[in-house]
OpenMM code with the backbone's topology and positions (N, CA, C; nanometers):
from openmm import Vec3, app, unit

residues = "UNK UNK UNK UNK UNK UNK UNK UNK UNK UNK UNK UNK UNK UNK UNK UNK UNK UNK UNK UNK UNK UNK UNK UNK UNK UNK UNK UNK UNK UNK UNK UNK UNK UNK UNK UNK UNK UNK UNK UNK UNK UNK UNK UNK UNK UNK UNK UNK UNK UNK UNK UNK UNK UNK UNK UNK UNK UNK UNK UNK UNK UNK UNK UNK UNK UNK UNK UNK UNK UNK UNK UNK UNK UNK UNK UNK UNK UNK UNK UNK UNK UNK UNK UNK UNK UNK UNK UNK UNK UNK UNK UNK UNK UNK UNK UNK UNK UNK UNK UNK UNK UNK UNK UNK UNK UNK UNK UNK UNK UNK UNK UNK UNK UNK UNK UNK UNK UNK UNK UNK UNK UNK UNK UNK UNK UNK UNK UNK UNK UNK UNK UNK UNK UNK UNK UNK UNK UNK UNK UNK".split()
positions = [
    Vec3(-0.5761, -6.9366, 2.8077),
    Vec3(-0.5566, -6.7970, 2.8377),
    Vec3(-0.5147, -6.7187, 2.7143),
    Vec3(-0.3984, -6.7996, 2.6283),
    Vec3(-0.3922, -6.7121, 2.4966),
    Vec3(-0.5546, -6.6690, 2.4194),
    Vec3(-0.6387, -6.7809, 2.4073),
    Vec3(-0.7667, -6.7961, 2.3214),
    Vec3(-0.7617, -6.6307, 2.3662),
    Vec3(-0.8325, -6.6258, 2.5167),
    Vec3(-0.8857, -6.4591, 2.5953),
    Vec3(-0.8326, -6.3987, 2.5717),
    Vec3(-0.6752, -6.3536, 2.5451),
    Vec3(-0.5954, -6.2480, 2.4681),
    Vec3(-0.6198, -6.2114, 2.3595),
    Vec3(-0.6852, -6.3305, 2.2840),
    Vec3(-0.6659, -6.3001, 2.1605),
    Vec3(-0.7968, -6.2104, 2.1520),
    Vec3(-0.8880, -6.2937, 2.1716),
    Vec3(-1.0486, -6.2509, 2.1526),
    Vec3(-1.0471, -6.0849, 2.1951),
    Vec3(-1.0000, -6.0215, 2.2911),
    Vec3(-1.0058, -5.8931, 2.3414),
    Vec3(-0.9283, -5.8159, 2.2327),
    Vec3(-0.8110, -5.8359, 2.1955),
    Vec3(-0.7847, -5.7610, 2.1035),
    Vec3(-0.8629, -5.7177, 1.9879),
    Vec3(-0.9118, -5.8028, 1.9427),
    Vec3(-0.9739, -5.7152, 1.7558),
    Vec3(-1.0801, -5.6458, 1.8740),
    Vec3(-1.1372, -5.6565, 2.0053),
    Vec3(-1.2298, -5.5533, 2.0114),
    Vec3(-1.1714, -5.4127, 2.1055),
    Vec3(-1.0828, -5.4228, 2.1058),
    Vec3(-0.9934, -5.3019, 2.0954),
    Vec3(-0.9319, -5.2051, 1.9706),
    Vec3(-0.9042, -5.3305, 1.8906),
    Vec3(-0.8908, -5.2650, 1.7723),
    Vec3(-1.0315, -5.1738, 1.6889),
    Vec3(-1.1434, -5.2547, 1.7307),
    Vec3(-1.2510, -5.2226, 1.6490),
    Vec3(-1.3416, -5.0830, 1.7204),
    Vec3(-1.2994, -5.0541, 1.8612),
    Vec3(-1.2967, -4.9386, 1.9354),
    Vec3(-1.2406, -4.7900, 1.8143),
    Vec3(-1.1336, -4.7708, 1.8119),
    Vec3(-1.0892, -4.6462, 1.7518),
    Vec3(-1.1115, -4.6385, 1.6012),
    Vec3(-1.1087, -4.7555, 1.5451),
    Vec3(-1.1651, -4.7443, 1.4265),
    Vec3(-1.2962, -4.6866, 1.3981),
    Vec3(-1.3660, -4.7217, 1.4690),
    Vec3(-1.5070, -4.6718, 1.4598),
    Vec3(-1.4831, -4.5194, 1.4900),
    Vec3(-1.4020, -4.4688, 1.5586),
    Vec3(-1.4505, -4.3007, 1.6325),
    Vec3(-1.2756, -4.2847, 1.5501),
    Vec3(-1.2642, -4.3259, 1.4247),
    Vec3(-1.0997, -4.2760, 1.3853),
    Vec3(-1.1373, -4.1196, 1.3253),
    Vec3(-1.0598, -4.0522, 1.3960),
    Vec3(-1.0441, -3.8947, 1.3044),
    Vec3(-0.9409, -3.8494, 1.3673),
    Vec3(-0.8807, -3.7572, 1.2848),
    Vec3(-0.7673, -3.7116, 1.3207),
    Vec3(-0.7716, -3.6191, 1.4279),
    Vec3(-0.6502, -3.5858, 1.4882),
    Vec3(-0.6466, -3.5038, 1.6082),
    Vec3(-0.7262, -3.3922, 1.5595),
    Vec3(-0.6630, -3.2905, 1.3997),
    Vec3(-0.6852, -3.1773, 1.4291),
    Vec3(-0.8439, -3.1607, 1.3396),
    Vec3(-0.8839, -3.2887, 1.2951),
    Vec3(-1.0326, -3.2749, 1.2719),
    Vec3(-1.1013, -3.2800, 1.4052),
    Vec3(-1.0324, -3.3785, 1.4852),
    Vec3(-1.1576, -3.3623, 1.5919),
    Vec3(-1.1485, -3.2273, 1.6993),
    Vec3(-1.0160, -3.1528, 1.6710),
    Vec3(-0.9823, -3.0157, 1.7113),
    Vec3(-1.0647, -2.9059, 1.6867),
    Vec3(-1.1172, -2.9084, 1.5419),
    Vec3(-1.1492, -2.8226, 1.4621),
    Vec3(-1.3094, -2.8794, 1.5187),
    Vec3(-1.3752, -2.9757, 1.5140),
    Vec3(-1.4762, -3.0159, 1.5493),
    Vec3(-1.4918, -2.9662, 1.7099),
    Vec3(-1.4358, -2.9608, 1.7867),
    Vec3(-1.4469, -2.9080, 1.9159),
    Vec3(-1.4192, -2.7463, 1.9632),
    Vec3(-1.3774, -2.6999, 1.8804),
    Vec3(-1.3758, -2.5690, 1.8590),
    Vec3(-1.5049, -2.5064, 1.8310),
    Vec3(-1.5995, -2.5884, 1.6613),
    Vec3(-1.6831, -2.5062, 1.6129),
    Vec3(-1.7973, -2.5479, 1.7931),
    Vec3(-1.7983, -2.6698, 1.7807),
    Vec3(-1.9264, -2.7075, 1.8942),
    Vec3(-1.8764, -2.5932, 2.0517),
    Vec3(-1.8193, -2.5710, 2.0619),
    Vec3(-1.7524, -2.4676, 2.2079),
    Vec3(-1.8028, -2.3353, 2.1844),
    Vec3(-1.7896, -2.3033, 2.0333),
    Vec3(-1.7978, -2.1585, 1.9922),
    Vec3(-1.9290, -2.1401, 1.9748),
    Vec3(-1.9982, -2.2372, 1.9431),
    Vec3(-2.1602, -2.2309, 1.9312),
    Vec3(-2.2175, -2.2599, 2.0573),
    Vec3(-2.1688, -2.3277, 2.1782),
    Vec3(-2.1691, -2.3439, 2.2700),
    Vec3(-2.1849, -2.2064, 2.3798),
    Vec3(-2.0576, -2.1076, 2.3483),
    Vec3(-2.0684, -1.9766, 2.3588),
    Vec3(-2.1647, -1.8809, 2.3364),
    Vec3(-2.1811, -1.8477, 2.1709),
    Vec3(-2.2828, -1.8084, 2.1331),
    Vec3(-2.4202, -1.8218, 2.2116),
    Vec3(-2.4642, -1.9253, 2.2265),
    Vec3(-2.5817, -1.9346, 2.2843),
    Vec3(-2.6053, -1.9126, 2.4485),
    Vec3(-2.4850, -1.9772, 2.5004),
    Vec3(-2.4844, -1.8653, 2.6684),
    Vec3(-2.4771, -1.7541, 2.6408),
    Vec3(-2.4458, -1.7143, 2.5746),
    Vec3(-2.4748, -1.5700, 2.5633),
    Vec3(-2.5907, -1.5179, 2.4900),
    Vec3(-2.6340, -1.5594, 2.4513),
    Vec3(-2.8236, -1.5251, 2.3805),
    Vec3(-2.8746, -1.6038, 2.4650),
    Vec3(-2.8421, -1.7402, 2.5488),
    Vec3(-2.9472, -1.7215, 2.6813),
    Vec3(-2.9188, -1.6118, 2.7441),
    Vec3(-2.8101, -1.5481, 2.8393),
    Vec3(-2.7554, -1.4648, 2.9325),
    Vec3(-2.8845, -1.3278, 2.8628),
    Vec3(-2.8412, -1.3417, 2.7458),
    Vec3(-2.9252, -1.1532, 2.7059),
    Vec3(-3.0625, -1.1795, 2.7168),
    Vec3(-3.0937, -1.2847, 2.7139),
    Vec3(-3.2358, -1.3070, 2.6675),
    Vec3(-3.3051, -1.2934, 2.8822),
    Vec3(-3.2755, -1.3905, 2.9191),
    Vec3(-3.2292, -1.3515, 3.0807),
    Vec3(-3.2453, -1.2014, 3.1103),
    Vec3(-3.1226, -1.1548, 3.0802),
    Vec3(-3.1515, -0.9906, 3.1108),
    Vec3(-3.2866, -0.9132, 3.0943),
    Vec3(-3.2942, -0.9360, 2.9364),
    Vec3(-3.4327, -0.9024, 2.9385),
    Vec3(-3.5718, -0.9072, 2.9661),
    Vec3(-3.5386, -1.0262, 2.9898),
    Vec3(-3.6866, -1.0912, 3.0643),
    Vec3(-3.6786, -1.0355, 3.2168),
    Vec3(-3.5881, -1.0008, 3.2631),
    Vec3(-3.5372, -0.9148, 3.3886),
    Vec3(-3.5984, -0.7863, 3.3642),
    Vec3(-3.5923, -0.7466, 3.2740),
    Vec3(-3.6014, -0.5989, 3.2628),
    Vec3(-3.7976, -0.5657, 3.2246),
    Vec3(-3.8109, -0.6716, 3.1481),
    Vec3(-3.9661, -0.6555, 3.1128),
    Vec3(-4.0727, -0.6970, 3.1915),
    Vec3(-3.9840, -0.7848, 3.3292),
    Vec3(-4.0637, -0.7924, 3.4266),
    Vec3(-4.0514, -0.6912, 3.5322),
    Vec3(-3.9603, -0.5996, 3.5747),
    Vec3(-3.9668, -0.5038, 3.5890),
    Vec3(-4.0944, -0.3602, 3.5561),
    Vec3(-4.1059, -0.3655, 3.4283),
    Vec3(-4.1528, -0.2769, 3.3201),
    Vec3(-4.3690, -0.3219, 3.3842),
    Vec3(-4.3304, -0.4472, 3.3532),
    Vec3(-4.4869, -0.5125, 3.3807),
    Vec3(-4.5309, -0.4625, 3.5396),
    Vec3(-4.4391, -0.5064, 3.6573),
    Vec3(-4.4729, -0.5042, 3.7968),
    Vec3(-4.5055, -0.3445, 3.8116),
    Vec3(-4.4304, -0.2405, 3.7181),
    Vec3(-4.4737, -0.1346, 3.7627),
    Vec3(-4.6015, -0.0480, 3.6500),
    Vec3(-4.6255, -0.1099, 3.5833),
    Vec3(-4.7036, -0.0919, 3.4810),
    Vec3(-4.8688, -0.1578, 3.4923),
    Vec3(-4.9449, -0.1970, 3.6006),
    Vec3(-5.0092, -0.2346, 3.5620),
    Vec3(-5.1698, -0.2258, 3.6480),
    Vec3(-5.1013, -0.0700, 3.6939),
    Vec3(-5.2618, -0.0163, 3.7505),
    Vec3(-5.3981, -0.0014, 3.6017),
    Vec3(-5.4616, -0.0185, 3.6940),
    Vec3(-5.5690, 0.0056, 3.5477),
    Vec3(-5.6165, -0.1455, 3.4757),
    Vec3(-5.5245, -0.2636, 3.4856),
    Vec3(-5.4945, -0.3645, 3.3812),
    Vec3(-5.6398, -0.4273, 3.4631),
    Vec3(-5.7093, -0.4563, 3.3192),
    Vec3(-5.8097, -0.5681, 3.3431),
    Vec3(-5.7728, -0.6973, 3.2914),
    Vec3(-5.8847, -0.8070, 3.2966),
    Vec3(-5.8530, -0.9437, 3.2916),
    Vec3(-5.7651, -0.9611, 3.1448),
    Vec3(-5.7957, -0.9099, 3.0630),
    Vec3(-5.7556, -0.9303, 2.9455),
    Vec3(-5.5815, -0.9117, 2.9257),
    Vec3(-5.5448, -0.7605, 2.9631),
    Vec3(-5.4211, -0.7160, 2.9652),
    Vec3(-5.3773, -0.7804, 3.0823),
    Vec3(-5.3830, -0.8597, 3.1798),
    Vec3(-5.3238, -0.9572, 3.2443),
    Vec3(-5.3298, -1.0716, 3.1942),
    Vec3(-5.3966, -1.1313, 3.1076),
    Vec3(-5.3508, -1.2300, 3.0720),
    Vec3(-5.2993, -1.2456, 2.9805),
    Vec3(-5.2919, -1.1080, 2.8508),
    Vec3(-5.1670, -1.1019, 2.7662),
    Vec3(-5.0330, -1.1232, 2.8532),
    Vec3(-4.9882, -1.0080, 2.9558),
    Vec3(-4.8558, -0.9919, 3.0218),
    Vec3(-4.8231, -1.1452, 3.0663),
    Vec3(-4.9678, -1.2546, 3.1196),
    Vec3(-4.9079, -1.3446, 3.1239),
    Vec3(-4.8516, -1.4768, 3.0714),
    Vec3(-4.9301, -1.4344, 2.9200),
    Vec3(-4.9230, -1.5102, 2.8063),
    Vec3(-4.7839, -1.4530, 2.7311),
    Vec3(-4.7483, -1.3685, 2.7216),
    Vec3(-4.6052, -1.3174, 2.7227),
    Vec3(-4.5086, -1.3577, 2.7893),
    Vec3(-4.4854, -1.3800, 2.9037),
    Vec3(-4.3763, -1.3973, 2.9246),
    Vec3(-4.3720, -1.5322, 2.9865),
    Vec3(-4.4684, -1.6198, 2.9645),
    Vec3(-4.4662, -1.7585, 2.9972),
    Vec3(-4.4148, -1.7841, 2.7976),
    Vec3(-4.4219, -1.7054, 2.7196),
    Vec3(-4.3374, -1.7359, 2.5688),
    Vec3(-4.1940, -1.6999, 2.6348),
    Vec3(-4.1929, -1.5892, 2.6668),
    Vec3(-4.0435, -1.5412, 2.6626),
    Vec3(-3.9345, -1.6383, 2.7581),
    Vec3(-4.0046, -1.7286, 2.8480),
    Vec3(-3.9381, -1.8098, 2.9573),
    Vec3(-3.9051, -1.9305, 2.8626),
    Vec3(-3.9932, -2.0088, 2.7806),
    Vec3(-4.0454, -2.0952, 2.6670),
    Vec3(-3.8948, -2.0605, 2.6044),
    Vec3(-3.9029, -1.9733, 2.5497),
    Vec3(-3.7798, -1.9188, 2.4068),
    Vec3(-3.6039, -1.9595, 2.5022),
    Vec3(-3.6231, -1.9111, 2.6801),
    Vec3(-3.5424, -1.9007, 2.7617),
    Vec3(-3.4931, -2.0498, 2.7496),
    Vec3(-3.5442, -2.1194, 2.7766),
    Vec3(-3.5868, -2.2644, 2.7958),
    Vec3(-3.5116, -2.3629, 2.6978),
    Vec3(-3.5853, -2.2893, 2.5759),
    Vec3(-3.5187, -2.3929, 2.4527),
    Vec3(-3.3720, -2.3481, 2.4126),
    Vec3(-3.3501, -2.2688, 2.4591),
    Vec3(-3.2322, -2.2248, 2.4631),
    Vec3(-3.1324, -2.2717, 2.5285),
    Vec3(-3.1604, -2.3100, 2.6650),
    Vec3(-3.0829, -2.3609, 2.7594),
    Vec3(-3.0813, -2.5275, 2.7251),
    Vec3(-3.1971, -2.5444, 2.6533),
    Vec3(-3.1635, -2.7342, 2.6183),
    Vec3(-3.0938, -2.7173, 2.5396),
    Vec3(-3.0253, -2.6279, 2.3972),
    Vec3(-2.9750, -2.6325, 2.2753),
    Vec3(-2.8366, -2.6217, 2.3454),
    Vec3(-2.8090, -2.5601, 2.4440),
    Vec3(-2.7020, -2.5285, 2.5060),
    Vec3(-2.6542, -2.6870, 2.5931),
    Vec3(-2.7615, -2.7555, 2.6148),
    Vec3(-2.7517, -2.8922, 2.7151),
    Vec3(-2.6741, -2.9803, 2.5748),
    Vec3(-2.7677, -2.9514, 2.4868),
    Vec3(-2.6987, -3.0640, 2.3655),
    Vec3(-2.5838, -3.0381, 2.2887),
    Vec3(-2.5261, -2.9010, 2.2929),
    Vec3(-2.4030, -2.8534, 2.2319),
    Vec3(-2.3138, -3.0102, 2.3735),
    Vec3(-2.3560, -2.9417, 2.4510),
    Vec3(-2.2363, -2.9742, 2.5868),
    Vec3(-2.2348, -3.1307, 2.5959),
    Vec3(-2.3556, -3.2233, 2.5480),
    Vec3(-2.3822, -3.3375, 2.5513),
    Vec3(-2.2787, -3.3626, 2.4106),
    Vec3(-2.2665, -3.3097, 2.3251),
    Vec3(-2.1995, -3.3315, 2.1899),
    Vec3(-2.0600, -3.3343, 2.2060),
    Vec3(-1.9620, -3.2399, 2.2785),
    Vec3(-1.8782, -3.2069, 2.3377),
    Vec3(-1.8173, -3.3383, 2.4329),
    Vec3(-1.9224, -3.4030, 2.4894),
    Vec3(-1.8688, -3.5022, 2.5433),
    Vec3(-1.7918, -3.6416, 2.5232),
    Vec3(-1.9475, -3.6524, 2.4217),
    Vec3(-1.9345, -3.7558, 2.3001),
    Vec3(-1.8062, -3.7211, 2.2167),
    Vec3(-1.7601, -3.6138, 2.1970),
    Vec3(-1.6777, -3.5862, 2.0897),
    Vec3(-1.5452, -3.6518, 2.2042),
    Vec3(-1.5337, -3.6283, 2.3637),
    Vec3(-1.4197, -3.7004, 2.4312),
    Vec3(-1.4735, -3.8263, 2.4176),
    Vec3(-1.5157, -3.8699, 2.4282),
    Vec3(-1.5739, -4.0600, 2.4599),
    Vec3(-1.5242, -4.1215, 2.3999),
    Vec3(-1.5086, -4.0609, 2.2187),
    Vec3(-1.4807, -4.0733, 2.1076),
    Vec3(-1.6136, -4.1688, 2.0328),
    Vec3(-1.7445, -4.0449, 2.0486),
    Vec3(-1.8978, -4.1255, 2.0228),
    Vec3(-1.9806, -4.0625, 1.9188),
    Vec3(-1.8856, -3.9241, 1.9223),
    Vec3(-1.9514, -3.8660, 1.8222),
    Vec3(-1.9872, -3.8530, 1.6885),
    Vec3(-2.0471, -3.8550, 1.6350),
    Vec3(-2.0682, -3.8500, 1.4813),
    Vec3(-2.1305, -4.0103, 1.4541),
    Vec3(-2.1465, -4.1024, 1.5810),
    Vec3(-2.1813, -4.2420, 1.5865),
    Vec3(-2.3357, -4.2444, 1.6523),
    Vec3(-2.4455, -4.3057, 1.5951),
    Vec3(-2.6360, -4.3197, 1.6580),
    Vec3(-2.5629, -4.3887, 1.7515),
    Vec3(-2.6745, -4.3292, 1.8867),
    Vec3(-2.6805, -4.4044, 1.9908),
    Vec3(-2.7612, -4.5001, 1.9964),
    Vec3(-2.8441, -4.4908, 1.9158),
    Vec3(-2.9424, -4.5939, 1.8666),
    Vec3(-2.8933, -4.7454, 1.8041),
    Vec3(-2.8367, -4.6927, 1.7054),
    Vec3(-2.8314, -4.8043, 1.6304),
    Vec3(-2.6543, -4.8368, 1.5844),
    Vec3(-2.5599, -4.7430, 1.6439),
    Vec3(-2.4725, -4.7460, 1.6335),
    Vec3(-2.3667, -4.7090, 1.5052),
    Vec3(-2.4800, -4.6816, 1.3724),
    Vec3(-2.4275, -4.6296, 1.2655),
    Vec3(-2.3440, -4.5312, 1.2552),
    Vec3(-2.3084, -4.4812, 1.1234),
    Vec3(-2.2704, -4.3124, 1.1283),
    Vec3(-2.3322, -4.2133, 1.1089),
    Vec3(-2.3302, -4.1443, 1.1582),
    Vec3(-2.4562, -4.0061, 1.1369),
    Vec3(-2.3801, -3.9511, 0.9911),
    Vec3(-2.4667, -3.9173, 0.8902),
    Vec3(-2.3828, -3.8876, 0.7972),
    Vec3(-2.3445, -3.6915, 0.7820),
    Vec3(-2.2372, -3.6832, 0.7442),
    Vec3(-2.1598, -3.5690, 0.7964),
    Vec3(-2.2783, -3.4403, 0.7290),
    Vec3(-2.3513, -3.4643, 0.6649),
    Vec3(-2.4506, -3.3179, 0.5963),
    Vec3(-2.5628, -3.3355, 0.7009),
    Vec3(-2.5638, -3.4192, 0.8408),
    Vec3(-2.6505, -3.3991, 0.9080),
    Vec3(-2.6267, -3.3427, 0.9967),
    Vec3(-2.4527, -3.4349, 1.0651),
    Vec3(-2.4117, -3.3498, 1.1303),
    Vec3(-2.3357, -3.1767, 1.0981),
    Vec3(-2.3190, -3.1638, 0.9741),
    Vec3(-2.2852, -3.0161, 0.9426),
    Vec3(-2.4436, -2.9044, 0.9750),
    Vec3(-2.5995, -2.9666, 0.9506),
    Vec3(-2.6731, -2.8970, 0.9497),
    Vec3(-2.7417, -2.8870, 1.1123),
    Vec3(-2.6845, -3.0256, 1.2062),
    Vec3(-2.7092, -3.0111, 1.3136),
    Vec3(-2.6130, -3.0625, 1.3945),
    Vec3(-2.4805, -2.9899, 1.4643),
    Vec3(-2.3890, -3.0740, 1.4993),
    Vec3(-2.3745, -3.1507, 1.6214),
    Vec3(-2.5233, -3.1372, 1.6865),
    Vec3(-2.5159, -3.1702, 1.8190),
    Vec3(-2.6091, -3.2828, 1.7837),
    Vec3(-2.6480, -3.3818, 1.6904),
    Vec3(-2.7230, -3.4746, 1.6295),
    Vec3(-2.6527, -3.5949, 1.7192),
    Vec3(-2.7340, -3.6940, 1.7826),
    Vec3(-2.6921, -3.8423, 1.8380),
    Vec3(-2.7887, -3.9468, 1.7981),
    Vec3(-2.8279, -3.9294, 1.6945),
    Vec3(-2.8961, -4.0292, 1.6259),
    Vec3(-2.8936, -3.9818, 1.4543),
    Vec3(-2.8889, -4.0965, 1.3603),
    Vec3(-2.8983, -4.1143, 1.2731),
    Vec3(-2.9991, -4.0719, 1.1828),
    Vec3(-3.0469, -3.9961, 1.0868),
    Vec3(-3.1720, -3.9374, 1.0340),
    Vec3(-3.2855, -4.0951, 1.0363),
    Vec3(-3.2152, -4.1815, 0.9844),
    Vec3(-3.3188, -4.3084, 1.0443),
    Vec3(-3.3742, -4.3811, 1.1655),
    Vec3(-3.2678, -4.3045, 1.2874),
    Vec3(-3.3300, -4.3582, 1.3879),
    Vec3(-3.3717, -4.2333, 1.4260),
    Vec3(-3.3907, -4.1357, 1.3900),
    Vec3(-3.4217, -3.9705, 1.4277),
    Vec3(-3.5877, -3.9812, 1.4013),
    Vec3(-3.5950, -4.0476, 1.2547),
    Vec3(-3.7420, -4.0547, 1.2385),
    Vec3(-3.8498, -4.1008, 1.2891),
    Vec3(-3.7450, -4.2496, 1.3145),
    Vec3(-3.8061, -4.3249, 1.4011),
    Vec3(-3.9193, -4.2311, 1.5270),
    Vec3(-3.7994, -4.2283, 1.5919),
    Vec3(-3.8032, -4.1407, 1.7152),
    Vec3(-3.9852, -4.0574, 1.7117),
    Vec3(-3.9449, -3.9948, 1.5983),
    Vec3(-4.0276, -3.8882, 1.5765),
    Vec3(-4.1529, -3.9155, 1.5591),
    Vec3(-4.2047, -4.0281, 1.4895),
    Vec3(-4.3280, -4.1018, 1.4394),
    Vec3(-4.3625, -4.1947, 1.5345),
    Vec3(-4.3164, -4.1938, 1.6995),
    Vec3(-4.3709, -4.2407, 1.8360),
    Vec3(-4.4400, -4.1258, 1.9065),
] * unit.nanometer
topology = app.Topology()
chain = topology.addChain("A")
for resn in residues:
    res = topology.addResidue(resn, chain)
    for name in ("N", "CA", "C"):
        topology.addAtom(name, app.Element.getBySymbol(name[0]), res)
Protein backbone atom coordinates (compact mmCIF):
# COMPACT_ATOMS: atom_id res chain seq x y z
CA UNK A 1 0.00 0.00 0.00
CA UNK A 2 2.96 2.41 0.70
CA UNK A 3 4.41 1.37 -3.12
CA UNK A 4 0.42 3.10 -4.28
CA UNK A 5 1.09 6.18 -2.14
CA UNK A 6 4.00 6.66 -3.38
CA UNK A 7 3.39 6.18 -7.16
CA UNK A 8 0.29 8.81 -6.99
CA UNK A 9 2.19 11.41 -5.61
CA UNK A 10 4.92 12.62 -8.25
CA UNK A 11 1.63 12.50 -10.45
CA UNK A 12 0.15 15.04 -8.46
CA UNK A 13 3.06 16.80 -8.22
CA UNK A 14 3.55 16.74 -12.02
CA UNK A 15 -0.25 18.13 -12.36
CA UNK A 16 0.50 21.94 -11.28
CA UNK A 17 3.75 22.06 -12.53
CA UNK A 18 2.72 21.74 -15.87
CA UNK A 19 -0.27 24.58 -15.63
CA UNK A 20 2.31 26.57 -12.83
CA UNK A 21 1.58 30.43 -13.15
CA UNK A 22 1.04 32.70 -10.78
CA UNK A 23 -2.25 33.81 -9.39
CA UNK A 24 -2.00 37.30 -10.72
CA UNK A 25 -0.61 36.13 -14.22
CA UNK A 26 -3.32 33.87 -14.58
CA UNK A 27 -5.58 36.98 -13.27
CA UNK A 28 -4.31 39.21 -15.75
CA UNK A 29 -4.73 36.35 -18.36
CA UNK A 30 -8.45 36.05 -17.49
CA UNK A 31 -9.21 39.47 -17.53
CA UNK A 32 -7.62 40.17 -21.12
CA UNK A 33 -9.66 36.73 -22.50
CA UNK A 34 -13.26 38.17 -20.59
CA UNK A 35 -12.61 41.62 -22.04
CA UNK A 36 -12.21 40.30 -25.52
CA UNK A 37 -14.84 38.02 -24.68
CA UNK A 38 -17.00 41.24 -24.19
CA UNK A 39 -15.90 43.05 -27.03
CA UNK A 40 -17.14 40.62 -29.35
CA UNK A 41 -20.78 40.08 -27.72
CA UNK A 42 -21.00 43.14 -28.38
CA UNK A 43 -19.97 43.34 -32.20
CA UNK A 44 -22.05 40.17 -32.40
CA UNK A 45 -25.13 42.04 -30.48
CA UNK A 46 -24.54 45.24 -33.15
CA UNK A 47 -23.96 43.23 -35.94
CA UNK A 48 -27.52 41.34 -34.92
CA UNK A 49 -29.15 44.66 -34.76
CA UNK A 50 -28.30 45.38 -37.98
CA UNK A 51 -29.00 42.59 -39.82
CA UNK A 52 -32.46 43.36 -38.01
CA UNK A 53 -32.67 46.50 -39.46
CA UNK A 54 -31.54 45.63 -43.18
CA UNK A 55 -33.96 43.02 -43.20
CA UNK A 56 -36.47 45.25 -42.44
CA UNK A 57 -35.18 47.81 -45.21
CA UNK A 58 -35.20 44.64 -47.87
CA UNK A 59 -38.99 43.23 -46.86
CA UNK A 60 -40.17 46.67 -47.61
CA UNK A 61 -38.08 47.51 -50.49
CA UNK A 62 -38.62 45.18 -53.00
CA UNK A 63 -41.53 45.82 -55.41
CA UNK A 64 -40.16 46.00 -58.84
CA UNK A 65 -37.07 43.47 -57.81
CA UNK A 66 -36.30 41.00 -60.55
CA UNK A 67 -34.37 37.71 -60.41
CA UNK A 68 -31.16 39.33 -60.23
CA UNK A 69 -31.79 42.01 -57.36
CA UNK A 70 -33.22 39.07 -55.40
CA UNK A 71 -30.59 37.19 -55.54
CA UNK A 72 -28.11 39.91 -54.65
CA UNK A 73 -30.48 40.74 -51.32
CA UNK A 74 -30.05 37.07 -50.97
CA UNK A 75 -26.52 36.71 -51.49
CA UNK A 76 -26.14 39.53 -48.96
CA UNK A 77 -27.36 38.64 -46.19
CA UNK A 78 -26.67 34.91 -46.25
CA UNK A 79 -22.72 37.00 -45.96
CA UNK A 80 -23.99 39.14 -43.29
CA UNK A 81 -25.44 35.91 -41.17
CA UNK A 82 -21.80 34.14 -42.31
CA UNK A 83 -19.82 37.34 -40.63
CA UNK A 84 -22.81 36.79 -37.62
CA UNK A 85 -21.71 33.30 -37.32
CA UNK A 86 -17.99 33.56 -37.17
CA UNK A 87 -18.40 35.75 -34.70
CA UNK A 88 -20.35 33.81 -32.39
CA UNK A 89 -17.67 30.78 -32.79
CA UNK A 90 -14.74 33.41 -31.90
CA UNK A 91 -16.90 34.18 -28.97
CA UNK A 92 -17.39 30.03 -28.35
CA UNK A 93 -13.47 29.90 -28.27
CA UNK A 94 -12.73 33.01 -26.10
CA UNK A 95 -15.25 31.04 -23.52
CA UNK A 96 -13.65 27.55 -24.35
CA UNK A 97 -10.17 29.38 -23.37
CA UNK A 98 -11.61 30.76 -20.20
CA UNK A 99 -12.27 27.38 -19.14
CA UNK A 100 -9.12 25.83 -19.83
CA UNK A 101 -7.58 28.75 -18.12
CA UNK A 102 -9.89 27.12 -14.71
CA UNK A 103 -8.89 23.41 -15.48
CA UNK A 104 -5.53 24.81 -15.31
CA UNK A 105 -5.07 23.61 -19.41
CA UNK A 106 -4.37 26.54 -20.81
CA UNK A 107 -1.49 27.64 -22.69
CA UNK A 108 -1.00 23.46 -22.85
CA UNK A 109 -1.91 21.37 -26.92
CA UNK A 110 -4.64 19.28 -26.49
CA UNK A 111 -3.08 17.39 -28.93
CA UNK A 112 0.05 16.64 -27.99
CA UNK A 113 0.24 18.04 -24.64
CA UNK A 114 3.16 20.54 -25.20
CA UNK A 115 3.32 24.28 -24.55
CA UNK A 116 1.77 26.53 -26.87
CA UNK A 117 4.47 29.02 -27.10
CA UNK A 118 3.47 32.43 -25.53
CA UNK A 119 3.91 34.69 -29.20
CA UNK A 120 1.16 32.33 -30.31
CA UNK A 121 -0.76 32.55 -27.63
CA UNK A 122 -0.24 36.55 -27.42
CA UNK A 123 -1.27 36.63 -31.34
CA UNK A 124 -4.16 34.19 -30.71
CA UNK A 125 -5.19 33.74 -27.12
CA UNK A 126 -7.85 31.39 -27.49
CA UNK A 127 -5.17 28.84 -29.34
CA UNK A 128 -5.54 24.86 -27.94
CA UNK A 129 -3.12 23.45 -30.01
CA UNK A 130 0.42 23.96 -30.63
CA UNK A 131 1.53 25.75 -34.09
CA UNK A 132 2.75 22.01 -34.81
CA UNK A 133 -0.18 20.29 -34.10
CA UNK A 134 -2.22 23.39 -35.59
CA UNK A 135 -0.56 22.53 -38.92
CA UNK A 136 -1.03 19.35 -38.70
CA UNK A 137 -4.61 19.87 -38.34
CA UNK A 138 -4.66 22.08 -41.24
CA UNK A 139 -2.93 19.92 -44.03
CA UNK A 140 -6.02 17.12 -43.35
Amino acid sequence: MAKAAETSTPTRKTAPAKGARSAAETEKIRAALAGRRDELRHEYDQTLIEIAGLQRERLGDSAGDDQADTGTKTFEREQEITLANNLLERINQVERALERLDEGHYGWCERCGNPIPVERLAAFPSATRCVKCKQLEERR
